[in-house]
C-alpha positions, -999 to +999 in steps of 0.1 A: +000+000+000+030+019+005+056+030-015+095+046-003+094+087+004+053+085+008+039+110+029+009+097+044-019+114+060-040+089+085-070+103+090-076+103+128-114+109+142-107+103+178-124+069+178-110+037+182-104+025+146-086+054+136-058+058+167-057+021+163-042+024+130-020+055+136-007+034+165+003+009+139+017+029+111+040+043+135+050+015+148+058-002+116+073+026+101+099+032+131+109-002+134+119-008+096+134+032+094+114+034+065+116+071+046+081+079+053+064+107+062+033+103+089+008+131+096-024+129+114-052+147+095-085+153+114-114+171+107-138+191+133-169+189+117-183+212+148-208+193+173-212+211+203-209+188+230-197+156+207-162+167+188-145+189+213-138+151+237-121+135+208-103+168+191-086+168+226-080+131+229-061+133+191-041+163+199-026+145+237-021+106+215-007+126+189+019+147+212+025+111+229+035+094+199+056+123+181+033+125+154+023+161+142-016+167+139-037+187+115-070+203+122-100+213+097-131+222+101-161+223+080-168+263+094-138+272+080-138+250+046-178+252+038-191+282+059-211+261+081-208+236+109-227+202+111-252+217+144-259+246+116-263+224+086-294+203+104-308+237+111-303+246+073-318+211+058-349+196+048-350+168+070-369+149+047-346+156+019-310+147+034-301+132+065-272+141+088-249+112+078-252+122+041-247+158+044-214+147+070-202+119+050-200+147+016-188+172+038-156+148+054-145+135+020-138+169+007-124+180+043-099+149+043-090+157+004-082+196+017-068+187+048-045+162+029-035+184-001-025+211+029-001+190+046+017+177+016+000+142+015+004+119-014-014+089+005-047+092+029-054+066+049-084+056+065-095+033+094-128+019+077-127-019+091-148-048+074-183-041+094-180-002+078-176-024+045-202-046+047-226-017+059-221+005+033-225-020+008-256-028+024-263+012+024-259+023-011-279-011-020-312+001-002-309+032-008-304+028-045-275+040-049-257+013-070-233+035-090-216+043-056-209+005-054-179+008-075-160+038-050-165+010-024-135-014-033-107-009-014-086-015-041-057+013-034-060+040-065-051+074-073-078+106-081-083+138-084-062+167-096-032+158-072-033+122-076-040+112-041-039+077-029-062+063-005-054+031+012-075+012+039-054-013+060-083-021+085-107-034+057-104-070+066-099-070+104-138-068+124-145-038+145-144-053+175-113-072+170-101-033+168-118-025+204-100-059+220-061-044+205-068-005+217-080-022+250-048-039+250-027-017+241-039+012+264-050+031+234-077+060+248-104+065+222-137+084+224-168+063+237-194+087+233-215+085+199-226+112+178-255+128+186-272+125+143-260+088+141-296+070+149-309+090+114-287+067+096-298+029+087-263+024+095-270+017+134-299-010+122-274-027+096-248-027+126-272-047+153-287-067+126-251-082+115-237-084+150-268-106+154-262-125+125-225-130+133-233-142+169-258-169+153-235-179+122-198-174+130-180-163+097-207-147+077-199-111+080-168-121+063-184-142+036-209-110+031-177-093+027-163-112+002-193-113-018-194-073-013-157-073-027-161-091-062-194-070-071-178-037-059-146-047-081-167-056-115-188-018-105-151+001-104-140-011-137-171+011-153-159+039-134-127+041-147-142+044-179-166+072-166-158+109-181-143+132-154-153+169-152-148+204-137-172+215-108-186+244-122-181+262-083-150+248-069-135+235-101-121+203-084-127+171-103-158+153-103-182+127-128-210+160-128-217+196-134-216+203-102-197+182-072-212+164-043-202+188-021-209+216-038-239+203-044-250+200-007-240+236+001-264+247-022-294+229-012-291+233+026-284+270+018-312+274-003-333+255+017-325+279+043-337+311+024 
């Protein structure tokens, strides 16, 4: 996934996945002196009450581990916060995990591209696989699929590359090593997260692992060889200019862009 002189940004939330992982890159990269840059990226997307626990928790691991940390937030990159955007939206129209999900790709792109970054790394583990898989396919959103093998490849106008080391590894294998390895990580959930099916999907599959050992993993697997026939008709898929932000995208106007528009308007 790596290549000599990278400079990789891991994208650190504050939870356990993602200091799990920057844990590890460190550690790997120290003990084999490899010429690789590490940076934590992490994004503030501004919920009173929620973020301000974990921004503190990444900034002390970070200081602990010697690993420097940068901070974005969605006030300063879109002009609103996430407690402002649910103000701003059509509840019936976008839910909170949609509007956040758009808003922290773009963030981790900008916060990646500030730092130098030619390689982003994320903590997504094999139940965030098998859920968003499960996701995009009841909510219709097959072409998104393809975006969903972890297949490491390169996009956008600066080429970055984003890797996922955690994709195979179960979530709460993840909780039993920060446990172990006295790794603090935020406990609290975020207050928008029950307007997602995403908590459903989770129960329903831990359920379904408990009663058939092995078949998140087999899900998995069958997620992987669909998603990987889907991203060979993306690569063929023209690219375009966002007619706002001019970054890359497959339409007139981005996602992000997109979503700025419609909460603002629908908060004329």
């Amino acid at each position: 996934m790596l290549n000599y002189n990278d400079n990789v940004a891991v994208a650190v939330s504050g939870g356990k996945d993602s200091l799990s992982l920057l844990y590890i890159m460190k550690k790997i990269l120290d003990s084999r002196h490899r010429a690789t840059n590490l940076i934590a990226i992490t994004i503030d997307e501004g919920i009173k009450g929620y973020r301000d626990e974990s921004l503190k928790i990444v900034q002390e691991f970070c200081s602990n581990i010697h690993v420097p940390n940068k901070v974005l937030s969605y006030k300063e990159i879109f002009g609103m916060d996430m407690d402002e955007a649910i103000k701003l939206r059509s509840a019936e129209k976008m839910t909170s995990c949609s509007i956040c999900g758009t808003f922290r790709r773009r963030a981790m792109d900008l916060a990646a591209e500030a730092v130098g970054a030619n390689v982003v790394a994320t903590a997504h583990n094999l139940d965030d696989q098998v859920q968003s898989f499960m996701i995009n396919i009841l909510a219709g959103d097959v072409e998104r699929i393809g975006w969903t093998y972890p297949e490491p490849v390169s996009y956008g106008t600066n080429k970055l590359k984003k890797i996922k080391p955690f994709v195979e590894l179960y979530e709460q294998e993840i909780v039993f090593y920060a446990l172990q390895r006295g790794i603090p990580f935020q406990t609290e959930e975020c207050p928008y997260m029950h307007e997602s099916i995403r908590t459903d999907l989770r129960q329903f599959l831990n359920k379904f692992e408990t009663d058939h050992p092995g078949i998140k993993y087999n899900i998995y697997n069958s997620t992987m060889k669909i998603s990987k026939t889907m991203r060979s008709s993306l690569r063929t898929a023209s690219v375009q200019t966002c007619s706002i932000c001019r970054r890359e995208c497959t339409s007139e106007i981005c996602a992000a862009c997109n979503t700025i528009k419609s909460l603002t308007t629908e908060g004329l």
